[in-house]
C-alpha positions in Angstrom: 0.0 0.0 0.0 1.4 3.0 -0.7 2.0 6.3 1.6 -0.3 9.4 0.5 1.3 11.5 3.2 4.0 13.0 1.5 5.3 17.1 2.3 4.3 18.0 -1.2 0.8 16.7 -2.8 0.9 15.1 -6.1 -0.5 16.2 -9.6 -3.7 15.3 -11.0 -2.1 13.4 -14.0 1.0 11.3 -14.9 4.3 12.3 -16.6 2.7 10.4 -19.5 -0.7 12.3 -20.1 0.8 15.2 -19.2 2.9 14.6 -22.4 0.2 13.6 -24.1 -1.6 15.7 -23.4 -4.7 13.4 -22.7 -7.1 13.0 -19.9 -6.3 11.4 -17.1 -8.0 9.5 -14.3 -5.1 9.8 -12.0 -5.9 6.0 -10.6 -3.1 5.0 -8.5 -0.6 3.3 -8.9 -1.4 3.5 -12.7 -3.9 5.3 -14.6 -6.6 3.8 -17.1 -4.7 4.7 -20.2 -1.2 3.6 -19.3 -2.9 0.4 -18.2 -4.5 0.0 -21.4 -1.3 0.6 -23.7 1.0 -0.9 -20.7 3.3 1.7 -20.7 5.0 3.0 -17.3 2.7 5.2 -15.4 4.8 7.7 -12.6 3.7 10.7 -11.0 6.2 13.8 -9.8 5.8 15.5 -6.5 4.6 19.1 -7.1 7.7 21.9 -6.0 7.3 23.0 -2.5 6.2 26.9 -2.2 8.2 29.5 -0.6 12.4 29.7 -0.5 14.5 26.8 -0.4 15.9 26.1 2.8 19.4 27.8 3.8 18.4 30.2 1.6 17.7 33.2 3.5 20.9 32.3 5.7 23.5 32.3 2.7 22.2 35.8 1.8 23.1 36.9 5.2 26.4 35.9 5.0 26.9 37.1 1.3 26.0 40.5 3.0 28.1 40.4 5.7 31.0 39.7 3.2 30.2 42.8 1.6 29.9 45.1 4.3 33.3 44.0 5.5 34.7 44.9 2.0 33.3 48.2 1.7 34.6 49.1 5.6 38.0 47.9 4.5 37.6 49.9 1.4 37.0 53.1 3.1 39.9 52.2 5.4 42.6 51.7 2.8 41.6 55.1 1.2 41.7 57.0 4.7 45.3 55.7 4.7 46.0 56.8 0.9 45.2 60.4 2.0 46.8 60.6 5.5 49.9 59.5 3.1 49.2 61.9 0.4 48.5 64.9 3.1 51.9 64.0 4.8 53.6 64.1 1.6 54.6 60.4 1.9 54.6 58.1 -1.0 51.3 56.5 -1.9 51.6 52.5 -1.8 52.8 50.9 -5.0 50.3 48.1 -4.7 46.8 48.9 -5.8 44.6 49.2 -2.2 41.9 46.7 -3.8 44.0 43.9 -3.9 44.4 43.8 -0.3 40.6 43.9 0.7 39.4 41.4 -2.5 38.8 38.0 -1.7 38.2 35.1 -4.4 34.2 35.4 -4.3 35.0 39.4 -5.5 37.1 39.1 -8.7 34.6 40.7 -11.1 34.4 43.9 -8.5 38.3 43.8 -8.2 38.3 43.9 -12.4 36.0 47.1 -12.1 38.3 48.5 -9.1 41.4 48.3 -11.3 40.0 51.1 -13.6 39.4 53.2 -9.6 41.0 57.2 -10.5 42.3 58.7 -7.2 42.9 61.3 -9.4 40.1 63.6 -7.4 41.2 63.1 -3.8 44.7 64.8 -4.8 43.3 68.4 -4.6 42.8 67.5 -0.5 46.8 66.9 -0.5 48.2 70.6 0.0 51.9 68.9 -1.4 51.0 66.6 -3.8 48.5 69.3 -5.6 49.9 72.7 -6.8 48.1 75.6 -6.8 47.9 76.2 -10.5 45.5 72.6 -11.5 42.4 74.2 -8.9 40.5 75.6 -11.6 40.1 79.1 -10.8 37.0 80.3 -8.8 35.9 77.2 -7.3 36.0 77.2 -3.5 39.0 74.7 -2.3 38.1 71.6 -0.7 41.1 71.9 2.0 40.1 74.7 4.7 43.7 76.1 4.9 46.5 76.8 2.5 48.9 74.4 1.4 51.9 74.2 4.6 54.3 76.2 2.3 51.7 78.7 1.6 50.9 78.7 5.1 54.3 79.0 6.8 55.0 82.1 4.3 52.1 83.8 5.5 53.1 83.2 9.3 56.5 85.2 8.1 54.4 88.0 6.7 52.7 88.8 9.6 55.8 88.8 12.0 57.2 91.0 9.1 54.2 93.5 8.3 51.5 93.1 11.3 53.0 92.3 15.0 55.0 95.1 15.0 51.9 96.9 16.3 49.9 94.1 16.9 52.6 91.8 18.6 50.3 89.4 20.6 52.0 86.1 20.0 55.5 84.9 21.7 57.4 83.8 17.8 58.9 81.1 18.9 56.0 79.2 20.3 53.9 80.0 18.1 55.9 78.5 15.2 56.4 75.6 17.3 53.0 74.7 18.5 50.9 76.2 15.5 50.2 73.0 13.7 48.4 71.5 17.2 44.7 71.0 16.0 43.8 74.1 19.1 45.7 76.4 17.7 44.3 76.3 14.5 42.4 78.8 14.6 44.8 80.7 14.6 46.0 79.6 11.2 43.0 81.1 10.5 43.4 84.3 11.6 46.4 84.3 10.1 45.3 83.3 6.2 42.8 86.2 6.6 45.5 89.2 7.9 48.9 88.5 6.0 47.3 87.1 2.8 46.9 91.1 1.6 50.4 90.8 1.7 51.2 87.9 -0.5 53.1 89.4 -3.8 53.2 85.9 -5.9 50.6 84.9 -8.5 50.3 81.6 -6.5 48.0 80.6 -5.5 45.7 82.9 -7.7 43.2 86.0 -6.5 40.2 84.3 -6.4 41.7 81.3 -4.5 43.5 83.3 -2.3 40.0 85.3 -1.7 38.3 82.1 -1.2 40.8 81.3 1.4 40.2 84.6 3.4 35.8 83.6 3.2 36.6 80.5 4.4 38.9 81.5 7.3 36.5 84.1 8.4 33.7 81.9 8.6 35.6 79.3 10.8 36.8 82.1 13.4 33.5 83.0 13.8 32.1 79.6 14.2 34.5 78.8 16.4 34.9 82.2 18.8 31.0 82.1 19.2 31.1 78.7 20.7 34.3 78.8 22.8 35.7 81.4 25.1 39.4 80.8 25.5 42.7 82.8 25.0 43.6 81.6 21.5 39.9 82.2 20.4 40.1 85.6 21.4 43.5 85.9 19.9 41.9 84.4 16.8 38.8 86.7 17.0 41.5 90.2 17.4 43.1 89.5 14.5 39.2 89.2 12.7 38.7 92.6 14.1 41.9 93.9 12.3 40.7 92.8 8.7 37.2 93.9 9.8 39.1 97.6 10.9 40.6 97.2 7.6 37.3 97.2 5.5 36.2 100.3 7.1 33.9 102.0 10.0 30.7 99.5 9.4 28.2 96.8 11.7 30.6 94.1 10.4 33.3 95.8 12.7 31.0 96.5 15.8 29.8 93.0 15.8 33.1 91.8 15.9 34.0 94.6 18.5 31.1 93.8 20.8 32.4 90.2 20.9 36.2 90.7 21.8 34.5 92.9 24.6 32.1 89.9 25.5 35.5 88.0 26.0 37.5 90.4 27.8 35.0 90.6 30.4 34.8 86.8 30.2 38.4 86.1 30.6 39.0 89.1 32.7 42.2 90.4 29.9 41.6 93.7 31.8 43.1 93.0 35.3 46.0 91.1 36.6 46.6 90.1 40.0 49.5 89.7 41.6 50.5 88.5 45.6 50.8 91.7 46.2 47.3 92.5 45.4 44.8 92.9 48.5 41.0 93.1 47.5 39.6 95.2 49.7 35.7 94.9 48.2 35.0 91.5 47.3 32.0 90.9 45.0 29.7 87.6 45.9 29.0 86.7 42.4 32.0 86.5 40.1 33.3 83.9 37.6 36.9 84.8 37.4 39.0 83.4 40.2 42.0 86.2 41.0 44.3 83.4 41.7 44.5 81.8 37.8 46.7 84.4 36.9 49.2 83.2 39.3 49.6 79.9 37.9 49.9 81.2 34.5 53.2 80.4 32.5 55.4 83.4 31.7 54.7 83.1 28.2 50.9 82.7 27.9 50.5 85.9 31.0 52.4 88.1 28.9 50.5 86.7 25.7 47.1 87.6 27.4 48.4 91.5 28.3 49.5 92.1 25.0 46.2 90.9 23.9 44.1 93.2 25.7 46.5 96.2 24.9 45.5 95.1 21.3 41.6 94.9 22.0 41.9 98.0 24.0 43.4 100.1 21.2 40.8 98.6 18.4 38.5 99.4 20.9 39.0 103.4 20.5 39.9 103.3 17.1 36.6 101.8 16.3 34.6 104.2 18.7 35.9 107.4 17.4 35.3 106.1 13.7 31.5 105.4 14.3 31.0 108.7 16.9 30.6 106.5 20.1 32.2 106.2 23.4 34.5 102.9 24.2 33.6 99.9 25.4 35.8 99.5 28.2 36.6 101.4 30.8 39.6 102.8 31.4 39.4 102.7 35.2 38.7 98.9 35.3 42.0 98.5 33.5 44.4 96.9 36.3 47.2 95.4 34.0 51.1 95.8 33.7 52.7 97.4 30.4 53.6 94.8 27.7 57.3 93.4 28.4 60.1 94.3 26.2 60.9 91.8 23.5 64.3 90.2 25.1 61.9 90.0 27.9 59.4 86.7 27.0 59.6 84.3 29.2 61.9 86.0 31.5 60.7 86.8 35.2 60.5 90.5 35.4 59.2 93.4 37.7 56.7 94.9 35.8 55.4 98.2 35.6 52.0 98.7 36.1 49.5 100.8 34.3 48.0 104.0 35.3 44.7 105.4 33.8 45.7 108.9 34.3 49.1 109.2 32.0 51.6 110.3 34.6 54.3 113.7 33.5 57.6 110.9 33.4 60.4 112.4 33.8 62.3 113.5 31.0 65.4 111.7 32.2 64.8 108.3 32.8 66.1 104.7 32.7 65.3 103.7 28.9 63.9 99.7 28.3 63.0 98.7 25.0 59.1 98.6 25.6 59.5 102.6 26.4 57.3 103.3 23.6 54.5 100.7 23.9 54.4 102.5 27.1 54.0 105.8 26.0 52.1 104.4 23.1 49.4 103.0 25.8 49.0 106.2 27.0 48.3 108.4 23.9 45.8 106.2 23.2 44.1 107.2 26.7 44.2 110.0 25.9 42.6 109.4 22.7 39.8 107.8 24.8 39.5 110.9 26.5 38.9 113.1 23.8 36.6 110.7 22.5 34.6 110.9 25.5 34.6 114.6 25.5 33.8 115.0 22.1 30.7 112.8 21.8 29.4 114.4 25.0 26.1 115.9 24.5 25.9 119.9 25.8 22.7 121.8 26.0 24.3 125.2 23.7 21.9 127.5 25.0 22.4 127.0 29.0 26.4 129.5 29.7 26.9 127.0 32.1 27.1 123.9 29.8 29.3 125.7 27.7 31.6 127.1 29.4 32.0 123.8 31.7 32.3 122.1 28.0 35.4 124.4 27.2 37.3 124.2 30.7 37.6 120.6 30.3 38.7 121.2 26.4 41.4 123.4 28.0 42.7 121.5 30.8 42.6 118.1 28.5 44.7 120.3 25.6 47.2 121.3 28.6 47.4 118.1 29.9 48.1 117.0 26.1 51.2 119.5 25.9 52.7 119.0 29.1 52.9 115.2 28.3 54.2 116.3 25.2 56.8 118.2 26.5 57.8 115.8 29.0 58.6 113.2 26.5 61.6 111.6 27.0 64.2 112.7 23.8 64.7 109.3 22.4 60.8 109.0 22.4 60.2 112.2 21.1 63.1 112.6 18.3 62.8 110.5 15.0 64.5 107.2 15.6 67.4 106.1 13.4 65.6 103.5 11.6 61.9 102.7 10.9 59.9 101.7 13.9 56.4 101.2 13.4 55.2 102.4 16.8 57.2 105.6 17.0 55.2 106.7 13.8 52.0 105.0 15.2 51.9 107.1 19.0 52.8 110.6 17.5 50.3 110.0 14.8 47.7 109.1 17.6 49.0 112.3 19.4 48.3 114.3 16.6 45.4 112.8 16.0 44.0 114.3 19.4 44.7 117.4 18.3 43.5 117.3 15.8 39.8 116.2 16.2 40.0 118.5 19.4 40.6 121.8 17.2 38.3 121.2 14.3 35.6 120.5 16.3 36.5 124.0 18.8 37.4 126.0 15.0 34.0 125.0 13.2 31.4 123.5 15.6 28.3 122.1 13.9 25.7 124.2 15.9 26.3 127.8 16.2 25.3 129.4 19.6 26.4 132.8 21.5 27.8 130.9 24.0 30.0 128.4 22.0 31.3 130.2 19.1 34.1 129.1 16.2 37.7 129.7 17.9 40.3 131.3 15.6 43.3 129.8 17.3 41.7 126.6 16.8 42.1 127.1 12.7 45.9 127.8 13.2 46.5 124.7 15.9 44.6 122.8 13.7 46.8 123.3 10.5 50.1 123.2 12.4 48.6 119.2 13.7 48.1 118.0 10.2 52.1 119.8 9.0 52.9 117.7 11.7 51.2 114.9 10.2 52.4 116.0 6.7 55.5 115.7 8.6 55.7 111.8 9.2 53.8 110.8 6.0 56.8 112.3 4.0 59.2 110.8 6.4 58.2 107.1 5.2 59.5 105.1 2.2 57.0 103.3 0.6 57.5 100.3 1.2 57.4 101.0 5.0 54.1 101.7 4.5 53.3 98.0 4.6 54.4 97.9 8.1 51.8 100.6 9.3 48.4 99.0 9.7 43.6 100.8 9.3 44.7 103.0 12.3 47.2 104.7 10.2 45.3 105.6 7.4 42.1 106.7 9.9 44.9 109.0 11.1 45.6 110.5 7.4 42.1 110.1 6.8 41.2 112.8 9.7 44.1 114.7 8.8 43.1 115.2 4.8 40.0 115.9 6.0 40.4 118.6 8.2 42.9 120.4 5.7 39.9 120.3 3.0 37.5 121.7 5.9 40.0 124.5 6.4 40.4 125.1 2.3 37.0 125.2 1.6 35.8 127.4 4.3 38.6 130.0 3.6 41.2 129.7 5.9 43.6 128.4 3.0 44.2 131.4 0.4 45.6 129.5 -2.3 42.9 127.9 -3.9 44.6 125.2 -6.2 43.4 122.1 -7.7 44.1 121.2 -4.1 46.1 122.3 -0.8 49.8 121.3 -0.9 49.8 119.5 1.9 47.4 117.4 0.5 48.9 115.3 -1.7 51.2 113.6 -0.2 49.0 112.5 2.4 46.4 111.4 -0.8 49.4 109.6 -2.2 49.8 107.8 1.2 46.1 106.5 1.2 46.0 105.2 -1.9 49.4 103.3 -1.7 47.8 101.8 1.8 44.4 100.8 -0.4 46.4 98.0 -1.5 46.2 96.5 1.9 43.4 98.2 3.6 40.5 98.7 1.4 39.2 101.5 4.4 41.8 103.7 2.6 40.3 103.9 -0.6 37.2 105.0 0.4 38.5 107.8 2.2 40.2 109.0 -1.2 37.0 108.6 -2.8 35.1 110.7 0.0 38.0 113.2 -0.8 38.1 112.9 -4.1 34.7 114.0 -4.5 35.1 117.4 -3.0 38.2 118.2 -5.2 36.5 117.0 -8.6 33.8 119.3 -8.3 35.4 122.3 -6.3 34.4 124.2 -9.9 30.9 123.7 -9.4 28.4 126.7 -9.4 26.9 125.6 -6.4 30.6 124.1 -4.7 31.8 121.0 -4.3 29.4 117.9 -4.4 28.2 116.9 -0.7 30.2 119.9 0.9 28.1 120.8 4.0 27.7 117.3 4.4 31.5 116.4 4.4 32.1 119.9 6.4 29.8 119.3 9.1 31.8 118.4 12.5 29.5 116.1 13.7 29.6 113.9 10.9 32.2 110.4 11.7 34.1 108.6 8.7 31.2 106.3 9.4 28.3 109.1 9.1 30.6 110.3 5.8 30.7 107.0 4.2 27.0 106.5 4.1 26.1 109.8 3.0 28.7 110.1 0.4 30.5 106.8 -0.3 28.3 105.2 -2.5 27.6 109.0 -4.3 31.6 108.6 -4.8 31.7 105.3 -6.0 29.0 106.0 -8.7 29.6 109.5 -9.5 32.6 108.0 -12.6 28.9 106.4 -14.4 26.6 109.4 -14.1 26.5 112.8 -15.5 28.7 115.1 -13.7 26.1 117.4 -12.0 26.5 121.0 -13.0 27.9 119.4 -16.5 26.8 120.9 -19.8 24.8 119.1 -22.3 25.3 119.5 -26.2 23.5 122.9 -26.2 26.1 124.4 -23.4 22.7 124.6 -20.9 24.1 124.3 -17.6 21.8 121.6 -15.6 19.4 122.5 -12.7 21.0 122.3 -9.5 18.5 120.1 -7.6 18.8 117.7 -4.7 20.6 117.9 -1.1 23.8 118.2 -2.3 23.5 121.6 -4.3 24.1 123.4 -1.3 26.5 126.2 -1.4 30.3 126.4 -1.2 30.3 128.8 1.7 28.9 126.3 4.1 28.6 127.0 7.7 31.7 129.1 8.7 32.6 132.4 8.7 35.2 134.7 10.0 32.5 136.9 10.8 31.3 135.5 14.2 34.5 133.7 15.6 35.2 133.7 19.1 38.9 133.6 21.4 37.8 131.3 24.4 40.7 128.5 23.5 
């Protein structure tokens, strides 16, 4: 008898009919008509449904097989670029070979054909700069390392000799650590104004600068340390470079964020006894004293730095500074023989102290000294953007008492100057230029404001002996512009030019309003401080918009009704940030329009129409000045 429990059922008819195609009566074990011709009669079990068995288990493992390959694919080509990046020689055999088993010959045929041909622009040796095509952003975020290490020389060459906030030999030790990169960055977007060869290319080399700005910002706004702030100072130069504008605020507002952060404005020492001890504070006045050498004198000369952006940038934009002067407890920066070297320092005093003119000479006299022009600059500042009620005698004359005791405080610290500060030194030194340029620059925004104020009044009247101080401040800083060769001029960073900016400005205020007889195409004195802002333009673009301001005025002195803009670029009140808005873009586009007061082909002179038609006289006159300097 046979077993009709098998796994799989059995057809309805034979192998034979099936053949035959002929009806079957599926009698088992043999059907009607293979009985009748007595032929064999079989039947074949039907397939069972679903996947054979193992199946799903042999896929598994094919997959397994493949993962494995791919991770040891990505590995092998990790290693390929860590060699290529270290400028080590790439394997000789190809990568595949190694991670290709028997089972994966077809792929290892396909894999021969692999071009690593696009992971050489990550390499900054093995790729030059000339293959990038031209334009397109690169894919490594900083220069090649020989690019890189000549940019690090240009900035101890043209930058920290006024902005000297790093320790050399450190730096070029430790500035390949993956913390200090940052710095890199800073670095790419300062000295790369400075690079002279045509590689890498301009656009590359601009792309470069986008991309280094973007990482210091990303990286300063979510850490708070010393290098990010060092990182974030040297931001705030470029930004100073560009000109007075939010971009350089912002920037300001967050070095000032860190300084009170950090707590760069005071230094403690075992000396130190607090006498009022606030109950809430961060800062512990302990840290400094466990501070190496190097990185205590790194973080003073970073706040000196933040401290003099800080002014710079407030008396550009018509503000008071952001720090305080009186919160400032910190030594002077140490000389440069002194890094690293345990010293006594000497410790800053908000109110510049007379020094004697005889007096032990150290090599950081003149950050010293340098350090306290720029207080005084702050002071100015604060007295110039100090509202006064004009019509109350009182306000006034309160106003001018402190003009005159800050001018006499001015001229005595002048005078007692020590000579080797206040002489021309033998060769070119960066800061020497830099503090009498910031002296004169005091003076300067002191007597224009007291010659032509903004808002007449009977009780604050245009001073005559404010004209005449005025002129002798910019000879003075006619003086030092024609004392430097032109290629020193790479040395002398924005604050600079803001100080020949101020200066070309005030001589043009005098010309116009007819203190200068001579009228010329343009005052002597003029020129040569012109010349210097437009050989600085090819570092700082901030200088060539202050040519163009100026610029303006002199190209259309010969108007009818004056110069283009004059009462706007005359009026006192007005900052090189004010001036920029109102006539910068005017400048820019006046080359593409129709000169105003031009003829057109019938020699009718145009309308004058508009806000800056007004008349060449302006404001001041010698009619209603006043002695009370």
């Amino acid at each position: 008898m046979y077993c009709t429990c098998s796994l799989a059922p059995l057809p309805d008819s034979c192998e034979a009919c099936q053949i035959k195609k002929s009806k079957c009566d599926s009698a088992r074990p043999t059907c009607g008509s293979c009985q009748a011709k007595g032929s064999s009669c079989s039947y074949r079990q039907r397939g069972q449904p679903g996947l054979r068995p193992g199946y799903g288990k042999a896929v598994e493992q094919r997959l397994n097989s493949l993962e494995g390959n791919v991770e040891k694919i990505n590995q092998t080509l990790q290693d390929v670029l860590e060699q290529l990046r270290g400028g080590k020689a790439a394997p000789e055999h190809n990568p595949a070979e190694v991670i290709l088993g028997e089972d994966t010959q077809q792929w290892q045929g396909s894999q021969q054909t692999l071009d690593l041909a696009p992971l050489a622009p990550d390499s900054p040796i093995v790729q030059p700069p000339l293959s990038l095509n031209i334009g397109i952003t690169p894919k490594s975020e900083l220069p090649p390392k020989a690019i890189m290490d000549q940019l690090v020389d240009l900035f101890f060459d043209k930058v920290y000799s006024w902005a000297p906030i790093f320790y050399r030999p450190y730096f070029v030790a430790n500035m390949q650590s993956s913390e200090r990169q940052v710095l890199l960055y800073g670095i790419v977007v300062v000295a790369f104004r400075y690079w002279k060869h045509s590689d890498p290319p301009p656009e590359l080399r601009e792309s470069y600068i986008r991309s280094s700005r973007e990482k210091i910002l990303l990286e300063t706004i979510d850490t708070c340390s010393l290098i990010s702030t060092q990182a974030l100072s040297l931001l705030a130069i470029d930004a100073l470079g560009q000109g007075p504008a939010p971009r350089t605020w912002k920037v300001m507002a967050m070095l000032h964020t860190a300084v009170q952060e950090l707590g760069l404005e005071k230094s403690h020492s075992l000396a130190d006894v607090e006498v009022d001890t606030p109950l809430v504070r961060n800062e512990d006045p302990n840290d400094d004293l466990d501070l190496p050498i190097v990185e205590a004198e790194e973080k003073r000369r970073l706040f000196w730095l933040i401290y003099r952006q800080d002014q710079f940038s407030s008396v550009s934009r018509g503000q008071a500074g952001t720090i305080n002067v009186n919160d400032i407890h910190l030594p002077y920066p140490a000389g440069e023989d002194e890094w690293g070297v345990p010293i006594t320092p000497t410790w800053f005093e908000a109110m510049p102290q007379l020094r004697p003119t005889v007096m032990q000479l150290s090599n950081n006299i003149l950050w010293r000294h340098y350090i306290d022009v720029i207080v005084f600059l702050d002071r100015t500042n604060q007295l110039l953007v100090k509202p006064v009620n004009l019509s109350l005698p009182a306000h006034c004359q309160e106003w001018q008492s402190n003009f005159r005791r800050l001018d006499t405080a001015l001229s005595s610290w002048l005078e007692n100057l020590p000579r080797e500060v206040r002489d021309p030194p033998a060769s070119f030194d960066p800061i020497w230029f830099m503090l009498h340029a910031t002296f004169h620059l005091n003076r300067i925004r002191m007597y224009t404001v007291a010659a032509f104020p903004s808002t007449s009044s009977p009780y604050m009247k245009p001073s005559s002996s404010g004209r005449s101080r005025c002129r002798e401040s910019v000879k003075n800083v006619v003086s030092l512009v024609t004392s430097i060769q032109p290629h020193e001029l790479e040395q002398l960073g924005p604050m600079f030019a803001f100080v020949v900016w101020v200066a070309s400005r005030s001589l043009v205020i005098l010309w116009t309003s007819g203190y200068e007889t001579t009228y010329e195409t343009m005052p002597a004195d003029l020129k040569p401080m012109m010349w210097t802002l437009r050989q600085m333009a090819a570092y700082w673009p901030c200088a060539q918009r202050y040519v163009d301001i100026i610029q303006l005025i002199l190209d259309t002195k010969n108007n009818p009704g004056g110069p283009i803009g004059l009462e706007i670029f005359n009026d006192t009140r007005r900052t090189a940030y004010g001036l920029q808005n109102r006539l910068g873009k005017l400048a820019r586009n006046r080359v593409n329009q129709t000169p105003v007061n031009s003829f057109d082909f019938l020699d009718i002179p145009l309308l004058d129409t508009g806000e800056f038609s007004l008349g060449r006289s302006g404001s001041f006159g010698f009619g209603m000045v006043d002695e009370w300097l």
